[in-house]
Residue, then its C-alpha position, 0 to 999 in steps of 0.5 A: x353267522x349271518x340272519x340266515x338260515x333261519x329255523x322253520x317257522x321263525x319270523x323277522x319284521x323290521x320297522x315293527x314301530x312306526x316310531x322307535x324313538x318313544x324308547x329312549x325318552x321313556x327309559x328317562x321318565x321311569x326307574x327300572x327295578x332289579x330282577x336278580x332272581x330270574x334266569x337271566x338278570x336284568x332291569x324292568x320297567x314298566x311296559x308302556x300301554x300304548x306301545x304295546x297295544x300298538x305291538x299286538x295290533x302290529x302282529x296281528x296285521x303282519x302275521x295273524x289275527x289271533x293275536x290280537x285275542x291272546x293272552x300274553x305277558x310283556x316285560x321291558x328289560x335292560x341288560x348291563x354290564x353289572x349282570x353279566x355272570x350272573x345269569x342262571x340258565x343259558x341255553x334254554x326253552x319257554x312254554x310260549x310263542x317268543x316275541x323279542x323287539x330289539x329297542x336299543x343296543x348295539x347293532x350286530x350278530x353278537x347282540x342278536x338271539x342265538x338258537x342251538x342244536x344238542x350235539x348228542x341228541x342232533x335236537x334242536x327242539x322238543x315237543x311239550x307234554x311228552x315224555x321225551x320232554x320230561x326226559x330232556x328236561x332234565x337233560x337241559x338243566x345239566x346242559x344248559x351253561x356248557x357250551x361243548x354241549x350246544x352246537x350253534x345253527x342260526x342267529x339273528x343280529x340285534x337291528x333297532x326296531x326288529x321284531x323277532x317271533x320264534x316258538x320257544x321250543x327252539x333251544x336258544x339264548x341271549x347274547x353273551x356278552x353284557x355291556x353298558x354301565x347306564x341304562x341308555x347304554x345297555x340291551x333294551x328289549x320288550x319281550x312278549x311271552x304268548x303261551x297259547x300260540x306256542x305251536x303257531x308256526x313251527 
């Protein structure tokens, strides 16, 4: 499946720094530490200061202002070929406005993110602090690794110095495959995680 179509609300912005090669010069300066522990195993290192106050302000000229008055997490993480299988979760959801920047990898729909709808349900998002949510929840955690359950409806290819911006109600994942045994050769991203404009778009 190609970038289209894409989900209401989701949005992709191409040539999101004006200087995308920083990445690779950084990822030699710094060791990244373990994530074992979290849904999806990865390398993080330290999100550079300046890079990321270049992507808020970028946001907010490109889509809206408030996102320069947002609180916000950011993670830079690398995936490897040593994480794949370890994952915890699959498809899943997030209580934030998802940023994903795609820095380096390989280039491709099957690096890209994937998003889903639940064959049974026909959902292919939920809405927070409901009791359907509560309900559904439960119902993900079973699901969320047995693919029989998900049918996929869009995915948008992994291009270097894309930006993609989705509501993290949308059930949807990373790629499957893993691939790299360093970290130039892995899936380098920066993730941002808004949990005040999680309704932003959709």
């Amino acid at each position: 499946m190609g970038e289209l179509p894409l989900l209401p609300g989701i949005r992709v912005l191409d040539d999101f720094f004006q200087d995308p090669d920083w990445v690779s010069g950084y990822l030699r300066d710094f060791k990244g530490r373990s994530h074992e522990t979290s849904n999806y195993p990865h390398l993080v290192f330290p999100s550079p200061l300046s890079e990321v106050k270049e992507s808020v302000e970028t946001l907010a000229n490109r889509l809206d202002p408030i996102f320069r008055t947002s609180p916000f997490d950011v993670t830079l993480r690398v995936s490897l070929e040593e994480h794949a299988g370890k994952h915890r979760t699959f498809v899943h959801i997030d209580a934030s406005l998802n940023v994903i920047i795609y820095l380096e990898g390989r280039e491709g729909p099957e690096n890209g993110t994937v998003f889903y709808r639940h064959r049974d349900l026909g959902l292919t998002t939920v809405k927070e602090n409901t009791a359907e949510a509560a309900k559904f929840g439960l119902l993900l955690n079973h699901d969320t690794n047995d693919f029989s359950r998900w049918e996929e409806i869009s995915r948008i290819p992994f291009r270097r110095n894309r930006a993609v911006i989705f509501s993290g109600r949308y059930f949807h994942s990373p790629p499957e495959e893993y691939y790299g045994k360093s970290v130039m050769e892995g899936r380098v991203t920066m993730n941002f995680f808004f949990p005040e404009l999680n309704g932003l778009f959709i």
